[in-house]
N, C-alpha and C positions, 0 to 999 in steps of 0.2 A: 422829369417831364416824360422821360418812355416809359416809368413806369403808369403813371396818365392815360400814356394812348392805349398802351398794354392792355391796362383795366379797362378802357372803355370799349377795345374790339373784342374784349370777352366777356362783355356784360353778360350775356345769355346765357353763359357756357357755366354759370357759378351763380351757388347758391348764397343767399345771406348779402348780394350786392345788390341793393337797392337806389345806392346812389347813381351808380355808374347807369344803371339801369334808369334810370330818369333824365340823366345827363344824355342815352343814345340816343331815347324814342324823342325828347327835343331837338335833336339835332338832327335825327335823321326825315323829322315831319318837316321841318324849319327846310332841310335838302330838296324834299317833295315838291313843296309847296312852292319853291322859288324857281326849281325848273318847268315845272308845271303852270307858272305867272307869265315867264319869258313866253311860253310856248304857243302858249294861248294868244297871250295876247299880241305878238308878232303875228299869229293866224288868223287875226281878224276875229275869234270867239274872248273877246275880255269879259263880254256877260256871261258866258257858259262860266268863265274864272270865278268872276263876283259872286255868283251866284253860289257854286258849291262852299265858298269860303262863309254864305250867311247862311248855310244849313250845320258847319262845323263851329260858329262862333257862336257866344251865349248872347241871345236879346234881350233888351230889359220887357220888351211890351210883353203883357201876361198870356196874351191870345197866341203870340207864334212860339212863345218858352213851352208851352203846354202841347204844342204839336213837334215839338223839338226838343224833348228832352233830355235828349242824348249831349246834348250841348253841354251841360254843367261839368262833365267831364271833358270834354272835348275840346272845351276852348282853352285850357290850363295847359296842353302839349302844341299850343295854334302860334304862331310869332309869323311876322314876315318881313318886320326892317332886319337889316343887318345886325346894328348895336343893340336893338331891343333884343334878339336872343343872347347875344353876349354877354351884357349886363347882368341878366337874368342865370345864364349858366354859370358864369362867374361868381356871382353870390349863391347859387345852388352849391356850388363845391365847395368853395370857402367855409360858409357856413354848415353846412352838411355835411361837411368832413369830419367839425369837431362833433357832432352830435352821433356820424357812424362811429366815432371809434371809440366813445366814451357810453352812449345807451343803446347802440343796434340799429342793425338795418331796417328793423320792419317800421323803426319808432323816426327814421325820415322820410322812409314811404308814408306812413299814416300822416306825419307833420304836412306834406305836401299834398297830397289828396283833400284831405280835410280842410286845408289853409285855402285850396281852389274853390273849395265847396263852400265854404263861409265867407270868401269872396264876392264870391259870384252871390251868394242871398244875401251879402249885403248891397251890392252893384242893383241887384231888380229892385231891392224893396226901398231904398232909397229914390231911385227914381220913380219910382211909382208913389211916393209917398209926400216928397218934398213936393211943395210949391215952385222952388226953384226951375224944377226940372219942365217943358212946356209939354202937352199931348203933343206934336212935333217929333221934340225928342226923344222921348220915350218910345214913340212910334217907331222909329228908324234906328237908332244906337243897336249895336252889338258892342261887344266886347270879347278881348282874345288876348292871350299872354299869359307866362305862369307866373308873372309877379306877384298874385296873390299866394300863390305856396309856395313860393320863396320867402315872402317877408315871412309868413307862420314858420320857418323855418330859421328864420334869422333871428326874431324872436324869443322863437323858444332857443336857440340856443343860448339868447343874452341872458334868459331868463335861467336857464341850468349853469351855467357858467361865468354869471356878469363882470367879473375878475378879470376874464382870463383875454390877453392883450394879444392884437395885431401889428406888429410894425408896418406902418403907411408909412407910402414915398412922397416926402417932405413934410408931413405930419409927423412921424416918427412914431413910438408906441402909445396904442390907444385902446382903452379898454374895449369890446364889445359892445356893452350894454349901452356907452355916450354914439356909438355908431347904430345902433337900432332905435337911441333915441333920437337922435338926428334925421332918420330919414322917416321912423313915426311920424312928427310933428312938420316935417317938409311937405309927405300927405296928404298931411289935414288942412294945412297952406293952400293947397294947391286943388281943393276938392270943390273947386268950383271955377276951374281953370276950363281949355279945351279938354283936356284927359279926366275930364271928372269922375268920370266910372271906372276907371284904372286906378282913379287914387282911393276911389271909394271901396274898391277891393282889395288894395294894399291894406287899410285899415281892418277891415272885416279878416283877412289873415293873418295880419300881426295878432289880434284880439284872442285866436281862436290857438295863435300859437303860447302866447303868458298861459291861459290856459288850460290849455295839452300839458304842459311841463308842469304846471301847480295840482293839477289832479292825478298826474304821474308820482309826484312826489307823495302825495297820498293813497298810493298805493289803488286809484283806478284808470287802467289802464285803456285808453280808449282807441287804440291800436286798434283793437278786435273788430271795431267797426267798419272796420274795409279792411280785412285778412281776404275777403271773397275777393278782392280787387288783384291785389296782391297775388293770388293763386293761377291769374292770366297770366304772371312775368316770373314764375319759377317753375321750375323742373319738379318732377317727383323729390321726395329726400328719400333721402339713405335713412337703412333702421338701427338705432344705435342701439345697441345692449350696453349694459351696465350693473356691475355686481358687487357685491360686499362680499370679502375675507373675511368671516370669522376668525378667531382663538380660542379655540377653548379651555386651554389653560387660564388666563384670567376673564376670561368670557368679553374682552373688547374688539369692539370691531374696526379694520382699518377701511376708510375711505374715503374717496376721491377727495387731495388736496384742494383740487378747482372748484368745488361745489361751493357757490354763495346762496345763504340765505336772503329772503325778500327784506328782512330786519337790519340786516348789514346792508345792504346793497339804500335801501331808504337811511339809512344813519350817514352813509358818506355822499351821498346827493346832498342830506342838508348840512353837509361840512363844505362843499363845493358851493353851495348858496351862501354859509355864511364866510368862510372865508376865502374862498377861490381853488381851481384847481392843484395849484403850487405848492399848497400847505399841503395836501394829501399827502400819506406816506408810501412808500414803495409797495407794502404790503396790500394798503387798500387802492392804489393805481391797477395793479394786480388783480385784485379783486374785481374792480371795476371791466375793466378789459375782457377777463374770461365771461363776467354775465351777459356784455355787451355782444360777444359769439353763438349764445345760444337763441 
């Protein structure tokens, strides 16, 4: 657990930590945002509150999405009950942890960017599309929370690791993948509950999280598409050099033990897909690990 707090008061301070770095700026908006409700709103301005909180929350109606753009990102870092950041940060690390240590940091920054962003366009287009939903509510609904890029992250993790087990307290060991399917299909249950645009962007980032990990394994990587993002929350890097020793006596060259090719590193991903993390052997856990660093 210090080591926890450790990482998360050094988010900033270190490169290649993406999760920690997702886990602060929630918690510290979620900090903002709850002394800034008390303050207000003991002050007699609760509308000055409301108010800034529908310029930072995504709307389903197309008319104020489109003068508020900034929203689709914005409401993925927004929480204001207590459990709902919880909930949310807790399966952020859980889940995000096996995904840091096994494919890299930038690939659960991407998972969770992307997961809010496919959230969220399915949250408007849904309501704007269903019958279900009335001009009323469409009118008026926001949405805010990062359960849409957490579920894309829980996701893709069942979906790179579906094997690999959590022990729950009083459930006992359970695989990942019956826990991402479990709370899928509660969802989809529920997507026409009071939370219907919260469950309707759980699904839109589970969707986009199978995805991510299925076109990852095929070698296209969709990271790249928010590295611009990504380039707000790190520091300069460091310039690494890297050389090859010749011999000339039999003219071979030695180098770097750590080097994985894209070839190996896609062969034990779909050894992880078919048979679970567990079966990998020392050598390719190894393998794994060092690409995961770069």
């Amino acid at each position: 657990m210090n080591g926890f707090f450790f990482e998360l008061r050094h988010a900033f301070t270190r490169d290649n930590n993406s999760l920690y770095k997702l886990l602060a700026v929630n918690i510290a908006v979620f900090a903002v945002v709850l002394v800034a409700q008390v303050i207000l709103k003991l002050s007699g301005l609760g509308e000055l509150y409301e108010s800034i909180m529908k310029q930072l929350a995504i709307p389903s109606n197309l008319s104020l999405l489109a003068t508020r753009p900034w929203t689709i990102i914005t409401y993925m870092f927004l929480h204001e009950g207590f459990f709902h950041v919880l909930f949310n940060m807790l399966f952020l690390y859980w889940f995000g942890r096996l995904l840091f240590d096994f494919i890299g940091s930038k690939h659960v920054f991407s998972l969770y960017v992307l997961g809010g962003i496919a959230g969220a366009i399915a949250y408007v287009a849904i309501y704007n599309i269903s019958p279900y939903f009335s001009e009323g509510t469409v009118a008026n609904s926001t949405m805010l929370g990062a359960s849409a890029g957490v579920f894309a992250i829980v996701v893709g993790a069942a979906t790179f690791m579906p094997n690999f087990t959590f022990h729950l307290l009083l459930l006992g060991p359970v695989k990942i993948k019956y826990i991402a399917i479990f709370y899928v299909i509660l969802s989809f249950a529920n997507t026409v509950s009071a939370n219907a645009g919260g469950e309707i962007a759980h699904l839109g980032g589970a969707l986009l999280g199978f995805l991510y990990i299925i076109q990852l394994r095929r070698g296209n990587d969709w990271s790249k598409s928010v590295m611009w993002v990504k380039r707000l929350f790190k520091r300069n890097p460091k310039i690494k050099v890297s050389y090859r020793r010749s011999q000339s006596n039999n003219k071979t060259q030695n180098t770097d033990p750590t080097q994985v090719t894209q070839e190996e590193i896609d062969a034990i991903l779909d050894k992880i897909a078919e048979k679970g993390y567990s079966n990998l052997s020392k050598s390719e856990k190894e393998k794994l690990f060092n690409a995961s660093k770069k």
